[in-house]
Structure formats: structure tokens, C-alpha cells
mmCIF file of the N, C-alpha and C atoms, coordinates in Angstrom:
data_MODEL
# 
_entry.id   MODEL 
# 
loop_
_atom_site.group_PDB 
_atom_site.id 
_atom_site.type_symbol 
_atom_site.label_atom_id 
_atom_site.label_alt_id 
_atom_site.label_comp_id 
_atom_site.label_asym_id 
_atom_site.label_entity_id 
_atom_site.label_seq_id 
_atom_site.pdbx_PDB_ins_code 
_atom_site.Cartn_x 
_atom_site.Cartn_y 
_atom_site.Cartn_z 
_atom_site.occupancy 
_atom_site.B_iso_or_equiv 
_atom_site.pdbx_formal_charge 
_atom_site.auth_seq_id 
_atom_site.auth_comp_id 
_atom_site.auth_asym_id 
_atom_site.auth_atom_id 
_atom_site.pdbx_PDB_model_num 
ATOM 1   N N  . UNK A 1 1  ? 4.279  9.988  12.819  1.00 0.00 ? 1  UNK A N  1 
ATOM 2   C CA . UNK A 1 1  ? 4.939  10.725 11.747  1.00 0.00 ? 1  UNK A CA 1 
ATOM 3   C C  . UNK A 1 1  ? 5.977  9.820  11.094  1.00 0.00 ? 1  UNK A C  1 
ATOM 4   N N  . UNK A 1 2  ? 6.374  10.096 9.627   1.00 0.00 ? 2  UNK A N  1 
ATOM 5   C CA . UNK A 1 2  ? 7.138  9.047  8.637   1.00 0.00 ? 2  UNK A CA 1 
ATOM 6   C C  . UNK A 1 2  ? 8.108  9.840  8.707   1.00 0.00 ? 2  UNK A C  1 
ATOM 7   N N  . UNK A 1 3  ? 9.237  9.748  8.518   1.00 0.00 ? 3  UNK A N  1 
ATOM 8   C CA . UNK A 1 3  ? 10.286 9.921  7.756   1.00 0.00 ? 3  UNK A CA 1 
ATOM 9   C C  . UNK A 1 3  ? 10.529 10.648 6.265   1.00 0.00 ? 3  UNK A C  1 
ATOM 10  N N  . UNK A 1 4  ? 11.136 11.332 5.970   1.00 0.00 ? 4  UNK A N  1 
ATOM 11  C CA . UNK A 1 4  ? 10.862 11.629 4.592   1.00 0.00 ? 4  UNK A CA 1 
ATOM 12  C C  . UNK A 1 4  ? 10.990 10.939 3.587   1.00 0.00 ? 4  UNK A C  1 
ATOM 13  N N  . UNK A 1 5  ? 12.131 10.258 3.988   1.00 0.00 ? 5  UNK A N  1 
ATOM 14  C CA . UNK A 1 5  ? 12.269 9.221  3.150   1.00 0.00 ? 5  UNK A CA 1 
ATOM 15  C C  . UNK A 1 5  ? 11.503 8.049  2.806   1.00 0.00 ? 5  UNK A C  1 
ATOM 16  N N  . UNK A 1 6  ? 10.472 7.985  3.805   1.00 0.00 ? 6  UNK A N  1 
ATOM 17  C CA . UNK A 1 6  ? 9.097  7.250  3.915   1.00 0.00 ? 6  UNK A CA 1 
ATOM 18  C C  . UNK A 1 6  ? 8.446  7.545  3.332   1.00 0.00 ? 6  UNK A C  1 
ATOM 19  N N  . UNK A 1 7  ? 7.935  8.710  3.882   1.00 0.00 ? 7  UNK A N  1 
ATOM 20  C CA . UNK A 1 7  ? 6.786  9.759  3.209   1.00 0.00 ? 7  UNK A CA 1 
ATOM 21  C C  . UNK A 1 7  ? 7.235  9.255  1.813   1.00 0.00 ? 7  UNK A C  1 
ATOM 22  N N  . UNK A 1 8  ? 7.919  9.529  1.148   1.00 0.00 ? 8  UNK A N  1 
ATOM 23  C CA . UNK A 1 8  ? 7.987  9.580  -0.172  1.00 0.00 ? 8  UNK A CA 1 
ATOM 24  C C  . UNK A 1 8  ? 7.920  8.364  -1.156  1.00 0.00 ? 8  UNK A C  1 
ATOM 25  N N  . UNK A 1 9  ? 8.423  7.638  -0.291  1.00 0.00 ? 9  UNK A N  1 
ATOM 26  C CA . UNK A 1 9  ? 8.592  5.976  -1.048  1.00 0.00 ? 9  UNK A CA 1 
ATOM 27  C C  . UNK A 1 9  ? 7.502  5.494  -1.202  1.00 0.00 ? 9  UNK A C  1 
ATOM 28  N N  . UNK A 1 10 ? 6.049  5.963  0.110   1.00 0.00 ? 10 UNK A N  1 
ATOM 29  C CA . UNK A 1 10 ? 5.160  5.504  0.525   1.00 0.00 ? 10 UNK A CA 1 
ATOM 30  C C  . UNK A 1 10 ? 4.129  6.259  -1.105  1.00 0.00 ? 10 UNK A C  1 
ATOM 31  N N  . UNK A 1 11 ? 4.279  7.662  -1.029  1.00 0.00 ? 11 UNK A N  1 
ATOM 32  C CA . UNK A 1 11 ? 3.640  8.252  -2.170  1.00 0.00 ? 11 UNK A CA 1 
ATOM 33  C C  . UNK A 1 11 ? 3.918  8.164  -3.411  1.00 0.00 ? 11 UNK A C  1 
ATOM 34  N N  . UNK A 1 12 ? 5.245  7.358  -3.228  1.00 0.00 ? 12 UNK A N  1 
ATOM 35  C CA . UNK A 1 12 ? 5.586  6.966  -5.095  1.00 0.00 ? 12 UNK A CA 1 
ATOM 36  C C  . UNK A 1 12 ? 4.901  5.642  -5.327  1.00 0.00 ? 12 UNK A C  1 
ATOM 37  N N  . UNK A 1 13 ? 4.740  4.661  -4.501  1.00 0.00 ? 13 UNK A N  1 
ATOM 38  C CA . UNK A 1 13 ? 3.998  3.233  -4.864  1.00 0.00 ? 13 UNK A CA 1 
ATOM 39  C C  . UNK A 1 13 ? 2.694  3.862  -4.977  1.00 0.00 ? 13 UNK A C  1 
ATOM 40  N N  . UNK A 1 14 ? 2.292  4.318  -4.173  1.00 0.00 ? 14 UNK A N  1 
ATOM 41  C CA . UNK A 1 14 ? 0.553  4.640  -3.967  1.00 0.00 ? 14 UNK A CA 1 
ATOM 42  C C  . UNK A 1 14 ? -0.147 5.287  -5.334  1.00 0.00 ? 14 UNK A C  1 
ATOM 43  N N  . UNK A 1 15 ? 1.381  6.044  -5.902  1.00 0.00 ? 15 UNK A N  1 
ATOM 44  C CA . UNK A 1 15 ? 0.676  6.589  -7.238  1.00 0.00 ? 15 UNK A CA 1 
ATOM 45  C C  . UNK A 1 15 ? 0.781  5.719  -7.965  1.00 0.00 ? 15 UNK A C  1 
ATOM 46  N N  . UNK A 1 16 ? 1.833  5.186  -8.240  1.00 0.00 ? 16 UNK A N  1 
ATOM 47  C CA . UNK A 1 16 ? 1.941  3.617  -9.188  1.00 0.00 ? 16 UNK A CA 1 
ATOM 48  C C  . UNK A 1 16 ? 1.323  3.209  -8.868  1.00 0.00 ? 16 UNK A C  1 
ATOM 49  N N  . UNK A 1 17 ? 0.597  2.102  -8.166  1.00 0.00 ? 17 UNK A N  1 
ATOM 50  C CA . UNK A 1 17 ? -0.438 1.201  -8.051  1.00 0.00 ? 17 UNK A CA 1 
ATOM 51  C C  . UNK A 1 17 ? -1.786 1.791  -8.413  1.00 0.00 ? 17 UNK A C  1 
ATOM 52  N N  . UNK A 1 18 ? -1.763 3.178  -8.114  1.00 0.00 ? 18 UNK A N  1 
ATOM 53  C CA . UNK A 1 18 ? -3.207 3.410  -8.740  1.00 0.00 ? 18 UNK A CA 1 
ATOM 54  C C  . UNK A 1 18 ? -3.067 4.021  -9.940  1.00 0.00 ? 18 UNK A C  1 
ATOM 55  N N  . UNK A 1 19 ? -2.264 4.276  -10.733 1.00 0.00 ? 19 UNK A N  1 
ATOM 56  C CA . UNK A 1 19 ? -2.005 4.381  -12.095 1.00 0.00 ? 19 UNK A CA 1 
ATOM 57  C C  . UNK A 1 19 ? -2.137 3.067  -12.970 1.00 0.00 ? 19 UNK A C  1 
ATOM 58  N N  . UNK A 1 20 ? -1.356 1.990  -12.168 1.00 0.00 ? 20 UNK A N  1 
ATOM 59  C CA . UNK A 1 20 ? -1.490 0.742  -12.895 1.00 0.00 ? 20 UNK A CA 1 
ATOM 60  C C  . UNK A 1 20 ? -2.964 -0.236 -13.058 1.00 0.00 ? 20 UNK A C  1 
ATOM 61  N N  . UNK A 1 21 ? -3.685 0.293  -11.817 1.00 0.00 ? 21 UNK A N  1 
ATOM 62  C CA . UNK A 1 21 ? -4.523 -0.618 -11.007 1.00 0.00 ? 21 UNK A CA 1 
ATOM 63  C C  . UNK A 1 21 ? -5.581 0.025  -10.849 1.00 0.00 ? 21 UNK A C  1 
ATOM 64  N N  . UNK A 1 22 ? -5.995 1.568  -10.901 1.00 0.00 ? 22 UNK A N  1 
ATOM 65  C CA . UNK A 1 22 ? -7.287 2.173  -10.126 1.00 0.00 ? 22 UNK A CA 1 
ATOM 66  C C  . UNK A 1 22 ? -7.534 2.727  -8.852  1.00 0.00 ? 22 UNK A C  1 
ATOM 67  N N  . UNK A 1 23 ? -8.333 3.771  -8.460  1.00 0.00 ? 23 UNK A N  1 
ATOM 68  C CA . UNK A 1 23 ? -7.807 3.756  -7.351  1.00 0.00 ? 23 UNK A CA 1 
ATOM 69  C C  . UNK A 1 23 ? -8.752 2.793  -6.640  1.00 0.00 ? 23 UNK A C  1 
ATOM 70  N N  . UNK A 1 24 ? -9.193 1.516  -6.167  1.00 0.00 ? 24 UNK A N  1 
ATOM 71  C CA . UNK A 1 24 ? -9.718 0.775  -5.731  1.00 0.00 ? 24 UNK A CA 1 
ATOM 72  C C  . UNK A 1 24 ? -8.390 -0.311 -5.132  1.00 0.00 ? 24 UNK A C  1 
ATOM 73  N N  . UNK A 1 25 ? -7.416 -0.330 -6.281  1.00 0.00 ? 25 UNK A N  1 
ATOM 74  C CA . UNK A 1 25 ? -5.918 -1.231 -5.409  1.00 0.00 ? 25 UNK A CA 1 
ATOM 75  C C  . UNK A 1 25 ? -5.995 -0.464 -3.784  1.00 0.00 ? 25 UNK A C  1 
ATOM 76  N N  . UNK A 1 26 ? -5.903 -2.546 -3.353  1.00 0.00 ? 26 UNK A N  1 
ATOM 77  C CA . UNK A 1 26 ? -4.896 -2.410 -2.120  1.00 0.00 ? 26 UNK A CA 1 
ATOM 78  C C  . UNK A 1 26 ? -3.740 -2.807 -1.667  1.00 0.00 ? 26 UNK A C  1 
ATOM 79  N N  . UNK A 1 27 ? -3.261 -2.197 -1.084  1.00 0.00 ? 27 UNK A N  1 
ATOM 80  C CA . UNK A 1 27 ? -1.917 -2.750 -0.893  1.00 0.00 ? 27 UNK A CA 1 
ATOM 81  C C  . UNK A 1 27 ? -1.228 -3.261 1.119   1.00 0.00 ? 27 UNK A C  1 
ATOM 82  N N  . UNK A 1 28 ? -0.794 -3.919 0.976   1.00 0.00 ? 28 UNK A N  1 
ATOM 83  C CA . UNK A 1 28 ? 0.093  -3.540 2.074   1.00 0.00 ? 28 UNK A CA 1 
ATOM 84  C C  . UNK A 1 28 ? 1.345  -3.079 2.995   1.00 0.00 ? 28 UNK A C  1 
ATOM 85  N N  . UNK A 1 29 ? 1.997  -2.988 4.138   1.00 0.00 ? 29 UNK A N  1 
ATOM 86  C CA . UNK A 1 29 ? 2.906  -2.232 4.177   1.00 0.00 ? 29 UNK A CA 1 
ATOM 87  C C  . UNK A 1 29 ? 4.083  -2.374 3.365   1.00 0.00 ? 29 UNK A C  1 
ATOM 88  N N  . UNK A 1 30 ? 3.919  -3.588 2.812   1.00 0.00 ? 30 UNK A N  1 
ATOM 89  C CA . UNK A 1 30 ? 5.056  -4.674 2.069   1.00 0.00 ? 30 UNK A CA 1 
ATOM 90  C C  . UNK A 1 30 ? 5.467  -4.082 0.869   1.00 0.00 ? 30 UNK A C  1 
ATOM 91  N N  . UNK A 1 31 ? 4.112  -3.758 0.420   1.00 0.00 ? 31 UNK A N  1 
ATOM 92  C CA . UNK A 1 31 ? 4.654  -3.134 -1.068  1.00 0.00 ? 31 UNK A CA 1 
ATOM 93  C C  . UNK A 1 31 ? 5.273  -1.761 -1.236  1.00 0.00 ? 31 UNK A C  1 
ATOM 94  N N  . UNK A 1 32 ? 5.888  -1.682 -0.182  1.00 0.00 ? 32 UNK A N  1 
ATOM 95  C CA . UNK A 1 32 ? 6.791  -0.500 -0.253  1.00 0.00 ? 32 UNK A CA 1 
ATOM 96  C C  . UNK A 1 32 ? 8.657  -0.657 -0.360  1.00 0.00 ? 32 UNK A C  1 
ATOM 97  N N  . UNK A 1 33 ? 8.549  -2.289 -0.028  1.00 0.00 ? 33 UNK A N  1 
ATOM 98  C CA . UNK A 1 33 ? 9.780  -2.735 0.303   1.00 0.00 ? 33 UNK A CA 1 
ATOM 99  C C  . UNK A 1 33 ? 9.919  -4.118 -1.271  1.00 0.00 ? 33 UNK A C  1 
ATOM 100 N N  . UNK A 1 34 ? 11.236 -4.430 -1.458  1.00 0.00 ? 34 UNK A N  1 
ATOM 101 C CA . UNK A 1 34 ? 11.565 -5.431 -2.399  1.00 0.00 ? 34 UNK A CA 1 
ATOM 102 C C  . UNK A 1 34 ? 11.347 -6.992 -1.283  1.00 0.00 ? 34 UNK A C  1 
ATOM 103 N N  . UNK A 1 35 ? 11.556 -7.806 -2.232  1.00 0.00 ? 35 UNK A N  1 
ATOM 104 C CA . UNK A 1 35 ? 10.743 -9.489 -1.310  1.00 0.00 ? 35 UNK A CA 1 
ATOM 105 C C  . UNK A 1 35 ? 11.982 -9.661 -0.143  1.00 0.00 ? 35 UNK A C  1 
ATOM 106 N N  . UNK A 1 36 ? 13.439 -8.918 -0.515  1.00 0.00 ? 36 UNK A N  1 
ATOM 107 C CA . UNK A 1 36 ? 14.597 -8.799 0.298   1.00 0.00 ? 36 UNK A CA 1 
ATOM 108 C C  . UNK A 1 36 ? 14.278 -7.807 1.486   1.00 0.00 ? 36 UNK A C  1 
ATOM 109 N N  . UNK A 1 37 ? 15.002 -8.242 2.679   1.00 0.00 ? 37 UNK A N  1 
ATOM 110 C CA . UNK A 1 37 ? 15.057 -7.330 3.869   1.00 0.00 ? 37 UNK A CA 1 
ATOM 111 C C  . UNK A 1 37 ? 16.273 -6.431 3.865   1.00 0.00 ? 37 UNK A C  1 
ATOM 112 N N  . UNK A 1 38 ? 16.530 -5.512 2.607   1.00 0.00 ? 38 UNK A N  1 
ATOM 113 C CA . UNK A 1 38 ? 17.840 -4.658 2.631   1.00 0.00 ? 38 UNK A CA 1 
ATOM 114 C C  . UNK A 1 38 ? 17.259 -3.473 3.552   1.00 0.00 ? 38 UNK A C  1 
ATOM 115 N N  . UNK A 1 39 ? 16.123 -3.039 4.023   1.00 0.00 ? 39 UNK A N  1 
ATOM 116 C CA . UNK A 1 39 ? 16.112 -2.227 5.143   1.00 0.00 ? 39 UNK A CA 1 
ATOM 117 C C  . UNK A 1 39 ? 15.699 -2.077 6.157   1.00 0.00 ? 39 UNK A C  1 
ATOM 118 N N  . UNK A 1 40 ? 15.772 -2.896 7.397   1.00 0.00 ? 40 UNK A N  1 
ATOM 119 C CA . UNK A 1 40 ? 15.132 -3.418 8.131   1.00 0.00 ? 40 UNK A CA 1 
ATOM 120 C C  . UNK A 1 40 ? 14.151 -2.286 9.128   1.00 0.00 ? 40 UNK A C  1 
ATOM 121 N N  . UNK A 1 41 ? 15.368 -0.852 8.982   1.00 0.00 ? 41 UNK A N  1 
ATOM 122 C CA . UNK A 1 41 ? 14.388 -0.048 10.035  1.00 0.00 ? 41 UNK A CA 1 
ATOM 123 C C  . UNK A 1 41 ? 13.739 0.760  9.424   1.00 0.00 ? 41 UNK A C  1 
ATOM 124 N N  . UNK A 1 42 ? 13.458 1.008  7.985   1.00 0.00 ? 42 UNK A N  1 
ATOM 125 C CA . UNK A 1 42 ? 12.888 1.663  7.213   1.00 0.00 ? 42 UNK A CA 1 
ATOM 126 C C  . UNK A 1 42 ? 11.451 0.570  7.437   1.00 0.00 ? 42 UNK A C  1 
ATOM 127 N N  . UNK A 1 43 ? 11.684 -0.527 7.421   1.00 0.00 ? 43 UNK A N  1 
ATOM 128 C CA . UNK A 1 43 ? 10.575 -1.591 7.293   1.00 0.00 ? 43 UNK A CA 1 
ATOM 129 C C  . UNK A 1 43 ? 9.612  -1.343 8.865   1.00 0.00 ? 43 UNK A C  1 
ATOM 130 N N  . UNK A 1 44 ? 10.663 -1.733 9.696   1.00 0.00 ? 44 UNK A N  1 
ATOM 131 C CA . UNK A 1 44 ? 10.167 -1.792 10.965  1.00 0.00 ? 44 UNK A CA 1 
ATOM 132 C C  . UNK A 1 44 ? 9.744  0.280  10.999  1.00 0.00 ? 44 UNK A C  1 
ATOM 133 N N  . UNK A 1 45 ? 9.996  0.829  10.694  1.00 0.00 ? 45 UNK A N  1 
ATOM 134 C CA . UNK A 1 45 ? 9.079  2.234  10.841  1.00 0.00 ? 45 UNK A CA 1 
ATOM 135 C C  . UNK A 1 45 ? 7.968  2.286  9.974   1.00 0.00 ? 45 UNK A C  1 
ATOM 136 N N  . UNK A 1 46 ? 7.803  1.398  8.771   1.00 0.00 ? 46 UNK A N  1 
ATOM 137 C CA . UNK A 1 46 ? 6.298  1.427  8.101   1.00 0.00 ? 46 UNK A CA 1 
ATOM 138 C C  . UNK A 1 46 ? 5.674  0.652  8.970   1.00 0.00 ? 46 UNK A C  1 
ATOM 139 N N  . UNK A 1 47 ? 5.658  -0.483 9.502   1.00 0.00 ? 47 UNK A N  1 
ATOM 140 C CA . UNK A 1 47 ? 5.012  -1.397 10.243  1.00 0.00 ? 47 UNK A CA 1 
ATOM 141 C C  . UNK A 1 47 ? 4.680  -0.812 11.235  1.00 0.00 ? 47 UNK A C  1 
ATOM 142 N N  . UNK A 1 48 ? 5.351  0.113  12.375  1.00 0.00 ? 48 UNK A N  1 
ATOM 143 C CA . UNK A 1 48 ? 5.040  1.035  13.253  1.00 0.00 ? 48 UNK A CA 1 
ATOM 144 C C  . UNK A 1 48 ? 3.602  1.769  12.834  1.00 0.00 ? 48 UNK A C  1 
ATOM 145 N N  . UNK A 1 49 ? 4.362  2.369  11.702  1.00 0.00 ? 49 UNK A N  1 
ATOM 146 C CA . UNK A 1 49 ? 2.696  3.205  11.491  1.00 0.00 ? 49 UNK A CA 1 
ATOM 147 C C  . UNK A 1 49 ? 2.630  2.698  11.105  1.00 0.00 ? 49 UNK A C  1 
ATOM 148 N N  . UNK A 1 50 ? 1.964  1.712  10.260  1.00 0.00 ? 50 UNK A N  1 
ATOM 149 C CA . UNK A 1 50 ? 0.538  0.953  9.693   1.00 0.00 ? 50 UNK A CA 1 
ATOM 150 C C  . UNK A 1 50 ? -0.098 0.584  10.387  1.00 0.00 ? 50 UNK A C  1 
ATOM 151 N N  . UNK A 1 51 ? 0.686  -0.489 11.578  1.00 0.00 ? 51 UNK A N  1 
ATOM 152 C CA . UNK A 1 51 ? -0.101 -1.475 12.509  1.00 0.00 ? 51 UNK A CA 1 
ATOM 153 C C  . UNK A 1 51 ? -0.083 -0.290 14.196  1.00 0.00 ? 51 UNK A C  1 
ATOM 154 N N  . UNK A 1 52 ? 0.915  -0.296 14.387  1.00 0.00 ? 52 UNK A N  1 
ATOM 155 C CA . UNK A 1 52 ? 0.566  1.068  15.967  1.00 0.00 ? 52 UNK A CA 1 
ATOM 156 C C  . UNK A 1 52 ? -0.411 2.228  15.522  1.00 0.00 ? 52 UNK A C  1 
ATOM 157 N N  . UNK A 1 53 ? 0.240  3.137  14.942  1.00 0.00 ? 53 UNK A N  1 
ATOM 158 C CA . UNK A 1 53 ? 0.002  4.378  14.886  1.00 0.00 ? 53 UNK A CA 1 
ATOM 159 C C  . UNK A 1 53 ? -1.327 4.748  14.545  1.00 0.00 ? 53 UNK A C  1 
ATOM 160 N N  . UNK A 1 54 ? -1.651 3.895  13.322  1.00 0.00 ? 54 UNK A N  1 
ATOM 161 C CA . UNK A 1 54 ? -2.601 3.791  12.473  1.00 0.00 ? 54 UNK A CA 1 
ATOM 162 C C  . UNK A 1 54 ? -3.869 2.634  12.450  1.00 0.00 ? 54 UNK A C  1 
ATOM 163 N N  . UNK A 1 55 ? -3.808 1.804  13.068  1.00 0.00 ? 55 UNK A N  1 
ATOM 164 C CA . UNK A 1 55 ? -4.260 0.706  13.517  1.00 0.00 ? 55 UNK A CA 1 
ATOM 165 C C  . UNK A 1 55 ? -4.937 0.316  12.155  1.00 0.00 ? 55 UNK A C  1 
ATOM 166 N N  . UNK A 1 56 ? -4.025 0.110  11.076  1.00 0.00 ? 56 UNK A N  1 
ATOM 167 C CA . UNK A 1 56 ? -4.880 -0.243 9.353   1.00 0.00 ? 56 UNK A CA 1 
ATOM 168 C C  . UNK A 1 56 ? -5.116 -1.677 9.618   1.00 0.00 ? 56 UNK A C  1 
ATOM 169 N N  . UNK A 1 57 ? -5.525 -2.209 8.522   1.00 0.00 ? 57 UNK A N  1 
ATOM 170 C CA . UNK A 1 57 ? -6.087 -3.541 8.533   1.00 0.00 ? 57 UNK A CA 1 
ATOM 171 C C  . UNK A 1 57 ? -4.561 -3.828 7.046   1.00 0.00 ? 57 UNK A C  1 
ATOM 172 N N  . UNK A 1 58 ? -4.996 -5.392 7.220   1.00 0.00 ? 58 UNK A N  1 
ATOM 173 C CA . UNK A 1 58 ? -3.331 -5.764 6.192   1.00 0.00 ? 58 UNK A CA 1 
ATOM 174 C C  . UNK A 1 58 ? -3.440 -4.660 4.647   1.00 0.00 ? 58 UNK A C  1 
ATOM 175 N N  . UNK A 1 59 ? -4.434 -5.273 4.163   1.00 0.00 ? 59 UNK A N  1 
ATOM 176 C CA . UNK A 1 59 ? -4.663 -4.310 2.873   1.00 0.00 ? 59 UNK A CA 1 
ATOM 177 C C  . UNK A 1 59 ? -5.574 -2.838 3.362   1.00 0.00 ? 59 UNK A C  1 
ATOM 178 N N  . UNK A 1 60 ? -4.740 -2.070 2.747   1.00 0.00 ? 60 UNK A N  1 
ATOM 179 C CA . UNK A 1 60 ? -5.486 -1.035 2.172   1.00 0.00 ? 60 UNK A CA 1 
ATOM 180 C C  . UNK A 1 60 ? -6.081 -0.653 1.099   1.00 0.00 ? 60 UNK A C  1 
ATOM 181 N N  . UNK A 1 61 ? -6.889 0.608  0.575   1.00 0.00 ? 61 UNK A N  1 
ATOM 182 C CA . UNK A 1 61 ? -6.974 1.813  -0.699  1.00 0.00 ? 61 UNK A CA 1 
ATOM 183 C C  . UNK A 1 61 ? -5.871 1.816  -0.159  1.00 0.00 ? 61 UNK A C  1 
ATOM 184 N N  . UNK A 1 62 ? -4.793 1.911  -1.820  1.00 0.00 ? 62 UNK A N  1 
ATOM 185 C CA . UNK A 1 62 ? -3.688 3.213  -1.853  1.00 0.00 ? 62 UNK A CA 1 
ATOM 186 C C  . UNK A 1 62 ? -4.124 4.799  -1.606  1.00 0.00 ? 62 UNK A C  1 
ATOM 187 N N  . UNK A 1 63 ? -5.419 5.292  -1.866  1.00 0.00 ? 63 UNK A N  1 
ATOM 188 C CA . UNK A 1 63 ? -5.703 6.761  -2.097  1.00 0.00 ? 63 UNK A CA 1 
ATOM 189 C C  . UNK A 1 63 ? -5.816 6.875  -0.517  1.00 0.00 ? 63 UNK A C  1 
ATOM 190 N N  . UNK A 1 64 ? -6.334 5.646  0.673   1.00 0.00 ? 64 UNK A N  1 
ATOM 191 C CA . UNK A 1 64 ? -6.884 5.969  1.655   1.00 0.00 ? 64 UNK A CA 1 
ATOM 192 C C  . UNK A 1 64 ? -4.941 6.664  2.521   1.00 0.00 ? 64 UNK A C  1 
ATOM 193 N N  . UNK A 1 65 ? -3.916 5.845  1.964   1.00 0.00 ? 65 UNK A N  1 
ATOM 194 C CA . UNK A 1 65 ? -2.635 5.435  2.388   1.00 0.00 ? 65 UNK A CA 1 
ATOM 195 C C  . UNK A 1 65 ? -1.960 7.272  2.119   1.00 0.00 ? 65 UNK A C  1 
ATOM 196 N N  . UNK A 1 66 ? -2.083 7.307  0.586   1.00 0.00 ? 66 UNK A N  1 
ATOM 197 C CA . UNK A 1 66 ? -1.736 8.451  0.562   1.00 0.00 ? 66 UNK A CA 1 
ATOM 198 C C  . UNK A 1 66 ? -2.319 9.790  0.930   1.00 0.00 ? 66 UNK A C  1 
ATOM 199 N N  . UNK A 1 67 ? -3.309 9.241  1.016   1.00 0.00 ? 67 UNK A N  1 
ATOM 200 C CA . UNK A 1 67 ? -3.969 10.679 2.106   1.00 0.00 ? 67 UNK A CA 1 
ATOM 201 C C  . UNK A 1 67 ? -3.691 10.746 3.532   1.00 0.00 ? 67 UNK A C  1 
ATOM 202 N N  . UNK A 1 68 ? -3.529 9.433  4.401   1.00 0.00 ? 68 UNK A N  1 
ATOM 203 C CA . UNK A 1 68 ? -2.825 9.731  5.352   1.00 0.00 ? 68 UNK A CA 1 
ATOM 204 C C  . UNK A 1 68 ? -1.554 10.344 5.520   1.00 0.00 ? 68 UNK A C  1 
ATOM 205 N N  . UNK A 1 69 ? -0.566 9.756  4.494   1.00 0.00 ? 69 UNK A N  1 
ATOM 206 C CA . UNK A 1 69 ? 0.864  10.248 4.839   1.00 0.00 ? 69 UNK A CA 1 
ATOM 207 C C  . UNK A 1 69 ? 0.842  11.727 4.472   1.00 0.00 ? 69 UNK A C  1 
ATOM 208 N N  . UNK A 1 70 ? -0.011 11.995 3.395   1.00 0.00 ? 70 UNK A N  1 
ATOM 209 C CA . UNK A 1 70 ? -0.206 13.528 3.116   1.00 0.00 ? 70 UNK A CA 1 
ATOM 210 C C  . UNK A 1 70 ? -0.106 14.491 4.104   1.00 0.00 ? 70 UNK A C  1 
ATOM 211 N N  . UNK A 1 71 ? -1.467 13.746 5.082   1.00 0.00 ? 71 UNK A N  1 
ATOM 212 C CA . UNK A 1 71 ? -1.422 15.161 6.233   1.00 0.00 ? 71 UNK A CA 1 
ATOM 213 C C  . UNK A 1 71 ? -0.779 14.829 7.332   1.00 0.00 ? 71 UNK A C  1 
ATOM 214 N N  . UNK A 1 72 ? 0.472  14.308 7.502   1.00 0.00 ? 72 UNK A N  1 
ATOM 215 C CA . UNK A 1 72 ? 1.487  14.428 8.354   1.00 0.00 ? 72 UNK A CA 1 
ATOM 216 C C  . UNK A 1 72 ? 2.457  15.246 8.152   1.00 0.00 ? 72 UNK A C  1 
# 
């Protein structure tokens, strides 16, 4: 489970990128964060779920991303 503040950050890129891009963009946990480490445990809890929880591969579908965080 994310955070809300996750949850949400996670579903605002996912719609941007596939607004900008299609839904065929992939992304990874990265593009949720700036190239700076201003949040390290916000970071280290996407990485949790992407790579533990979720066992994703580096890139994803955004649609596959936001349908997960959906049904949490």
C-alpha cells in the first residue's frame, strides 16, 4: 500500500505521460521524483513498491502503474 501522497503523485505523472505520450509510455519509478533527492523516503517507499511489493520490471505502461495504485 502507497501513501496518499504517493498514490497521488504516482496518478498525476501517469496521466501526464499518457496525455503527452499515449498510453503505450513507459516509465519508471524515477519519474515520479525531480533528478534531485529532496525526498528520500517518499523515494525509498516508491522503490519499495515497484521493486518488493510489486516485483515490476524498470519500465513500465503508465496505464499498467495506474491501475495498480488504483486498486489499493
Amino acid at each position: 500500500m502507497v501513501s496518499n501522497e504517493l498514490k497521488q503523485k504516482m496518478i498525476d505523472v501517469c496521466d501526464q505521460k499518457t496525455a503527452q505520450k499515449g498510453d503505450n509510455v513507459g516509465l519508471s519509478f524515477y519519474a515520479f521524483f525531480a533528478n534531485k533527492n529532496t525526498n528520500p523516503e517518499l523515494l525509498m517507499e516508491a522503490a519499495t513498491w515497484w521493486i518488493q511489493t510489486h516485483k515490476l520490471d524498470h519500465f513500465e505502461k503508465a496505464i499498467k502503474i495506474k491501475a495498480l495504485v488504483m486498486s489499493e
